[in-house]
C-alpha positions as CSV (number, residue, x, y, z in Angstrom):
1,X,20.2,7.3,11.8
2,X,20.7,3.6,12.5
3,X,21.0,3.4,16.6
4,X,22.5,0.4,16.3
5,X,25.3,1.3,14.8
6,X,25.0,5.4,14.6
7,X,25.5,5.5,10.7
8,X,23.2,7.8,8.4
9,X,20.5,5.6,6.7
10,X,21.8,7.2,3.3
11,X,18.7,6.8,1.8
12,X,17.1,8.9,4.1
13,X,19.3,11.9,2.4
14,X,18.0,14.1,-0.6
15,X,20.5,14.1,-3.1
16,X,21.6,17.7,-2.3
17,X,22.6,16.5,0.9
18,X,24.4,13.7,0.1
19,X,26.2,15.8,-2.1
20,X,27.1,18.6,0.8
21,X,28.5,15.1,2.8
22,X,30.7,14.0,-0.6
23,X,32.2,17.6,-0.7
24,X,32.8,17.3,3.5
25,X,34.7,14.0,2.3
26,X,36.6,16.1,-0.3
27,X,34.6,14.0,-3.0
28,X,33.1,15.5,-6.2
29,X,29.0,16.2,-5.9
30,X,28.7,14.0,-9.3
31,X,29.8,10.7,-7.5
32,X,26.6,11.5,-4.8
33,X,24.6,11.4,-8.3
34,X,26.4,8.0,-8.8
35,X,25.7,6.6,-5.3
36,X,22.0,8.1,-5.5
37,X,21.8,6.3,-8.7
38,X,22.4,3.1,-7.7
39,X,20.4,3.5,-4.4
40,X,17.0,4.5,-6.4
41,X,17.3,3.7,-9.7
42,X,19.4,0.3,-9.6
43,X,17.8,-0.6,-6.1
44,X,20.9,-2.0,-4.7
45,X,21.0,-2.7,-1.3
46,X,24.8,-3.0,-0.3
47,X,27.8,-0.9,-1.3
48,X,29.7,-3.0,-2.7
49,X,27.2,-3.4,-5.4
50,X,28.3,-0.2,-6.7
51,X,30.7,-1.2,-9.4
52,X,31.7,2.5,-11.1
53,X,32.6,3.7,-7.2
54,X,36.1,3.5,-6.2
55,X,36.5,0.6,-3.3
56,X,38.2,3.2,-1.5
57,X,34.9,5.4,-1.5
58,X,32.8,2.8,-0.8
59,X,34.8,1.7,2.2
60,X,34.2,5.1,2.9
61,X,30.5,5.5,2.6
62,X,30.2,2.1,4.6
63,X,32.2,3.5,7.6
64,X,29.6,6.5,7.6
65,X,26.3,4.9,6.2
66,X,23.9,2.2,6.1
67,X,21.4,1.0,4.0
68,X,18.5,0.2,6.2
69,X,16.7,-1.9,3.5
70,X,14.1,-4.4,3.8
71,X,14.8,-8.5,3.9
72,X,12.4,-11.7,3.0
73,X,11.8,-13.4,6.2
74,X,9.8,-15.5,4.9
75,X,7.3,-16.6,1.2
76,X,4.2,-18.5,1.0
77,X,3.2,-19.6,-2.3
78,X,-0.7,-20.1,-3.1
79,X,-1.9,-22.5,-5.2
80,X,-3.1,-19.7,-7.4
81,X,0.2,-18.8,-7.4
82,X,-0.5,-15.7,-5.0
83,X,3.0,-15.2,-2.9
84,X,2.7,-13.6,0.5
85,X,5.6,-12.3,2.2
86,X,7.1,-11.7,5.5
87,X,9.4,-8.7,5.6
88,X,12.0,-8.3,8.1
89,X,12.7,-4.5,8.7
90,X,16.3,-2.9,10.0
91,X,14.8,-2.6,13.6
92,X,13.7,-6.4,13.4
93,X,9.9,-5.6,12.7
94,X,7.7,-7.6,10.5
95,X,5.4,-6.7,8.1
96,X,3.9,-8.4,5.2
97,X,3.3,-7.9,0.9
98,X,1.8,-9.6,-1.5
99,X,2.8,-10.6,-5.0
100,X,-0.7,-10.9,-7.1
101,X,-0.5,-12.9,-10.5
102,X,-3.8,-12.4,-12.5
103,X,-4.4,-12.4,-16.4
104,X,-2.1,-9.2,-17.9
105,X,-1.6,-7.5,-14.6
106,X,1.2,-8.6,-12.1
107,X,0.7,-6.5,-8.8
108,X,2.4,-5.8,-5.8
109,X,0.2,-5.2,-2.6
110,X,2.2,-3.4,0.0
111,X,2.1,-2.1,3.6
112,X,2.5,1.2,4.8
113,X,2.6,1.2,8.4
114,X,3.8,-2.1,11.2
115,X,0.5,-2.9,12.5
116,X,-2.5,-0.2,12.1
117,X,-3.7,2.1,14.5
118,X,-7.4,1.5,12.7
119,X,-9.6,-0.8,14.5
120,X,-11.8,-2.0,11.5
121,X,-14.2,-5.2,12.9
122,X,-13.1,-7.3,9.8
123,X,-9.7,-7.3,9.1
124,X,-7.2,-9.2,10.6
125,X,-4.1,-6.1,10.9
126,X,-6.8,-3.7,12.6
127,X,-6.8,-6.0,15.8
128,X,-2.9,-5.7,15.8
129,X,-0.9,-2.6,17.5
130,X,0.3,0.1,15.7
131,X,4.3,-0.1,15.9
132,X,5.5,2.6,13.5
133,X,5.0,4.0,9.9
134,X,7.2,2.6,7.5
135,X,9.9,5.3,6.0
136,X,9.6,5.8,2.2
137,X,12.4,3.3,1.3
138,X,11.2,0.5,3.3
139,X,7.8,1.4,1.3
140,X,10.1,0.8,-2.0
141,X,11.9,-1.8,-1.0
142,X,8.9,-4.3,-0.9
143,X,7.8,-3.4,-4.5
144,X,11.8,-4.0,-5.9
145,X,11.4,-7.6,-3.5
146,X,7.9,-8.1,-5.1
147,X,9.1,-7.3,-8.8
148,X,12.4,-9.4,-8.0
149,X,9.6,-11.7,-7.0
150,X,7.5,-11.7,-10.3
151,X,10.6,-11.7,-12.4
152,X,12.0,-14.6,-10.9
153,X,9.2,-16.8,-10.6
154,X,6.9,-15.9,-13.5
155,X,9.0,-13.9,-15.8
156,X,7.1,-11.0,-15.3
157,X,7.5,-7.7,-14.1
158,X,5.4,-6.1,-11.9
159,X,2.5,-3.4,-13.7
160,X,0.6,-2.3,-11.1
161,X,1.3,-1.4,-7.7
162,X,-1.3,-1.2,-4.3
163,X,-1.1,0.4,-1.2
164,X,-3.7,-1.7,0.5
165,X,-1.4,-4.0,3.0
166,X,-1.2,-3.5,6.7
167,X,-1.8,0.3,8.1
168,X,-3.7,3.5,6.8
169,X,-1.4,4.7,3.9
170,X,-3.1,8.3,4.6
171,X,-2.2,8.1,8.4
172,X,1.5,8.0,7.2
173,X,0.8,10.7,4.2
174,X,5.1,12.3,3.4
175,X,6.3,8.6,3.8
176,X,3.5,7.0,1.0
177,X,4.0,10.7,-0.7
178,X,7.8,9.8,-1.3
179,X,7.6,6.3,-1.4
180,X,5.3,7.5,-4.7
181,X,7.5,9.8,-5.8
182,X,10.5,7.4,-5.9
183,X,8.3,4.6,-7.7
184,X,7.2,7.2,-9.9
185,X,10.3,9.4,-11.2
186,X,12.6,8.6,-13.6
187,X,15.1,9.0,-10.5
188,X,13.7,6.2,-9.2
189,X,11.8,3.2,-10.7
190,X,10.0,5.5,-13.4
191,X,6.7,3.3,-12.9
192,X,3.4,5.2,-14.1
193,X,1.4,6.7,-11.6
194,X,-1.7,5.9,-12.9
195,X,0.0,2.0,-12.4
196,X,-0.4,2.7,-8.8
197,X,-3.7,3.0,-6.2
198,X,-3.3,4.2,-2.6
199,X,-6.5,2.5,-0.4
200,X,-7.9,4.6,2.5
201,X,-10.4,3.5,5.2
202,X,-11.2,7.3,4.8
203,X,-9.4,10.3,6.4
204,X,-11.4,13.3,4.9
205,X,-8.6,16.0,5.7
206,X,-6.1,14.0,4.1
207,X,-8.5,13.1,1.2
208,X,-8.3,16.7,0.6
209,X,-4.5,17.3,1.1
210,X,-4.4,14.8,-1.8
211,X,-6.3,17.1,-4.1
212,X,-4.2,19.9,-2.9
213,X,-1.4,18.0,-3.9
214,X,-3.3,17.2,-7.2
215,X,-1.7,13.7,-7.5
216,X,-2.0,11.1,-10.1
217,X,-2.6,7.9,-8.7
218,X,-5.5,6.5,-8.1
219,X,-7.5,6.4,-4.7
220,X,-9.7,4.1,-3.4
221,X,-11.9,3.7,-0.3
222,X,-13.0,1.1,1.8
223,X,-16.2,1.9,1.8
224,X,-18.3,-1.2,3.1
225,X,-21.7,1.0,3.9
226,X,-23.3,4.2,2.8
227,X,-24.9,4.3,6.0
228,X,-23.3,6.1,9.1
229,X,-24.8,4.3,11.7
230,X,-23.5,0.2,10.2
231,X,-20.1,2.0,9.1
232,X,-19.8,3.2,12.6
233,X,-20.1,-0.4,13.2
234,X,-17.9,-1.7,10.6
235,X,-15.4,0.9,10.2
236,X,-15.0,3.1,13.4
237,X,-13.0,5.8,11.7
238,X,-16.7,6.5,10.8
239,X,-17.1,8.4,14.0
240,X,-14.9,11.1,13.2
241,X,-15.1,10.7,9.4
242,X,-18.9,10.6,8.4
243,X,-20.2,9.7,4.6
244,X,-21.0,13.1,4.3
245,X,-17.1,15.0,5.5
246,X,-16.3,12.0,3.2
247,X,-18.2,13.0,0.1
248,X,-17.4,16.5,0.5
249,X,-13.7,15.3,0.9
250,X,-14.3,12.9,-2.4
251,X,-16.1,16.1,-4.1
252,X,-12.8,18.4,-3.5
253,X,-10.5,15.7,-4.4
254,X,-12.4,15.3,-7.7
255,X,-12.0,19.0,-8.3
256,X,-8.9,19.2,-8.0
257,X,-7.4,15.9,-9.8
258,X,-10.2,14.9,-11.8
259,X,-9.4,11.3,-11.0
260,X,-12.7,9.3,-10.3
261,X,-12.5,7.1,-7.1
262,X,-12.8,3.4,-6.6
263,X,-15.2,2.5,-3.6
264,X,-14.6,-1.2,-1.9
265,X,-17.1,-2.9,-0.4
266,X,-17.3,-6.3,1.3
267,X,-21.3,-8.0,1.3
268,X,-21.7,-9.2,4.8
269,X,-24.2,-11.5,5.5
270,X,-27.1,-9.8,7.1
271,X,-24.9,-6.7,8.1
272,X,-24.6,-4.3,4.6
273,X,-26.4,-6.9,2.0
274,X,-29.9,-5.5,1.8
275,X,-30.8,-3.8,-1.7
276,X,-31.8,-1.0,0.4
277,X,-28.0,-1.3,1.4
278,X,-27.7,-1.1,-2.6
279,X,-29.6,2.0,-3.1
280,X,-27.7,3.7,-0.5
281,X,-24.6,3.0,-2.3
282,X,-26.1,4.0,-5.4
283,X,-26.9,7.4,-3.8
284,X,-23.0,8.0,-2.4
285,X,-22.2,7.0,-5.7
286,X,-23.5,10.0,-7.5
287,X,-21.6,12.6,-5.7
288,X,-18.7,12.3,-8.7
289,X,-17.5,9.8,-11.3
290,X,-16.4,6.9,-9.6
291,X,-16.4,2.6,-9.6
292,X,-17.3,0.0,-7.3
293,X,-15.3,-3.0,-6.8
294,X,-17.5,-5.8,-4.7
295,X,-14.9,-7.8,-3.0
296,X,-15.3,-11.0,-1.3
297,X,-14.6,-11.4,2.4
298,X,-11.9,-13.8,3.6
299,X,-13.0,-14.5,7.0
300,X,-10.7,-14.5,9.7
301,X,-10.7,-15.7,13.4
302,X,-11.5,-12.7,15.4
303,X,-14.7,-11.9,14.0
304,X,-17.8,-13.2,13.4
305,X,-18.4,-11.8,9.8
306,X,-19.0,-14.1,6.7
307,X,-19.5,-13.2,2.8
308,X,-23.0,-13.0,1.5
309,X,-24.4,-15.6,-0.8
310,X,-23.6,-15.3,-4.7
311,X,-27.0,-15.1,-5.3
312,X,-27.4,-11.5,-2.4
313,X,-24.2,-10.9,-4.3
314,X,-25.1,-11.1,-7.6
315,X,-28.4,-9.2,-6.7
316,X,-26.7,-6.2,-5.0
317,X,-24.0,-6.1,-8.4
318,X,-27.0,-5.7,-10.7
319,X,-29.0,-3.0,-8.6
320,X,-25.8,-1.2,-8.7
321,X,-25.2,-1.7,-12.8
322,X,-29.4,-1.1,-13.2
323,X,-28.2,2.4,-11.5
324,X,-25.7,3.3,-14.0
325,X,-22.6,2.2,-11.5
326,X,-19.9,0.6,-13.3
327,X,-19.7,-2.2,-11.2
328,X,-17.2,-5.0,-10.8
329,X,-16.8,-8.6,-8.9
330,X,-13.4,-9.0,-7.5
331,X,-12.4,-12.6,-6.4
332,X,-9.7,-12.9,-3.6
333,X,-6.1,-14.6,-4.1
334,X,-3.7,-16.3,-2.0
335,X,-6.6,-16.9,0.8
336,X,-5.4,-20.5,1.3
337,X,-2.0,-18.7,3.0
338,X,-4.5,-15.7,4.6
339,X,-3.1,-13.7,1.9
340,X,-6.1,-12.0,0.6
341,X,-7.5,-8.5,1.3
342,X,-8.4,-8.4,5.0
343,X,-6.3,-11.0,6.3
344,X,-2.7,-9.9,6.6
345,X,-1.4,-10.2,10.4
346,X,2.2,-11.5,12.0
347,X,2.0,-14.9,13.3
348,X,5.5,-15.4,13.4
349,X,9.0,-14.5,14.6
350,X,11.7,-12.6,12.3
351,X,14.4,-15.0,11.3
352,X,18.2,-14.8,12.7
353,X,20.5,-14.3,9.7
């Protein structure tokens, strides 16, 4: 329900139920397939878009519903051609997504929640509030924006899609779960799943619910130390989520998807950089078939946290790789707009349209 104007948000309804409110209209059930069509499949975001539906039943289904979707507020463009947006929610929230442009992947980096209820030391969204979760469709909208996005500025579409923006995506689990589902099916978007990674700072009981629910995408964690005492530090989810409920989380996943897992980790200087910092990783590392992407940090203003040197770096890579850990350098994007991994927070008003 929109309480602004007490319509349905339409595109909260399953298709069965739309249907049940078509037939209470004394409409047939197969114009509510139409209508669903276009909302998922053809991502409009206004009635009147929907050209095979009568104007007298879309006069209809505008009297009775909205469409709560998501608006640019605002685009930065990088000069590495990384585009961060501002999103305007129905409720006039903000929240922001990336559009990432690197050679043969274009990919949309979305948020999952207004603010984040996390308080991890080195990113800029875990000093904000926690507002809300985002529903599924305002998940959706910002990868349609972002692929509009792509299209329009580099002829592209979007291949790959990340749920690594602002908030926990596994502290909002049946929102991300059908925001997935309607990226995923051929309902919806009909995007692989395997296109598609969900980031956790590392829930362990929802870890699991995602093996239970044996999904295909792929998971990653923000790992940043395999040591409980400096993640405690780092991270302090930690506390109530220690490496090992984690890697016996990770170990059911695994046994139940058989997807390996991606581990993140930042180098901080003199906080995580040691090689003993490496072996430790190497250790976590061998609880089931996973990857480790080193990222670099993008500092921001509230804490005190800078990246390693290339040559600590480089160092901690190649214990890793000497250790049989397929290991990978990631360089950040768009951190000349504090675009890049860590560094997404409001700093500005939603626009009156």
């Amino acid at each position: 329900m929109n309480p602004a104007n007490n319509k349905i948000d339409i595109r909260s309804l399953s298709l069965e139920a739309l249907q049940e409110h078509f037939t209470g209209f004394g409409e047939k059930s197969f114009r509510a397939k139409q209508v669903y069509e276009w909302l998922w499949k053809k991502s409009c975001f206004t009635f009147d878009e929907m050209s095979n539906v009568s104007k007298e039943l879309r006069t209809k289904l505008s009297e009775n519903f909205s469409i709560n979707h998501v608006k640019i507020n605002s685009s930065q463009f990088s000069s590495d051609k990384t585009i961060k947006n501002s999103f305007v929610l129905f409720d006039n929230h903000l929240i922001e997504g990336v559009l990432i442009p690197t050679p043969g992947r274009m990919t949309a980096c979305v948020s999952s929640q207004v603010g984040c209820s996390l308080t991890c030391k080195f990113c800029a969204t875990g000093y904000m509030e926690r507002k809300r979760n985002l529903n599924a469709d305002e998940i959706y909208d910002q990868v349609v924006l972002i692929d509009r996005q792509a299209r329009e500025n580099y002829g592209i579409p979007l291949s790959n899609i990340v749920y690594m923006g602002m908030g926990e995506p596994l502290l909002n689990y049946k929102n991300v779960m059908e925001s997935v589902e309607k990226l995923t099916s051929e309902d919806g978007l009909n995007m692989a799943a395997k296109r598609i990674t969900v980031s956790t700072a590392g829930i362990a009981k929802m870890i699991k619910k995602l093996g239970d629910d044996e999904v295909k995408f792929n998971l990653a964690l923000s790992l940043h130390a395999a040591n409980d005492e400096k993640r405690n530090t780092i991270m302090p989810i930690n506390e109530q989520n220690s490496l090992k409920s984690l890697a016996e989380a990770l170990k059911y996943y695994y046994a139940k998807t058989k997807n390996p897992v991606t581990y993140e980790y930042i180098v901080f200087d003199g906080v995580n950089d040691t090689l003993q910092d490496a072996a430790e990783l190497a250790r976590f590392c061998k609880h089931l078939p996973c990857k480790v992407n080193i990222i670099e940090y993008n500092p921001i203003s509230f804490a005190s946290y800078i990246n390693a040197g290339e040559d600590k770096i480089e160092a901690f890579a190649e214990y890793l790789r000497n250790h049989g850990i397929n290991t990978n350098l990631r360089r950040s994007r768009g951190k000349d707009i504090d675009a890049a991994c860590g560094q997404l927070a409001i700093k500005e008003v939603a626009k009156v349209s």
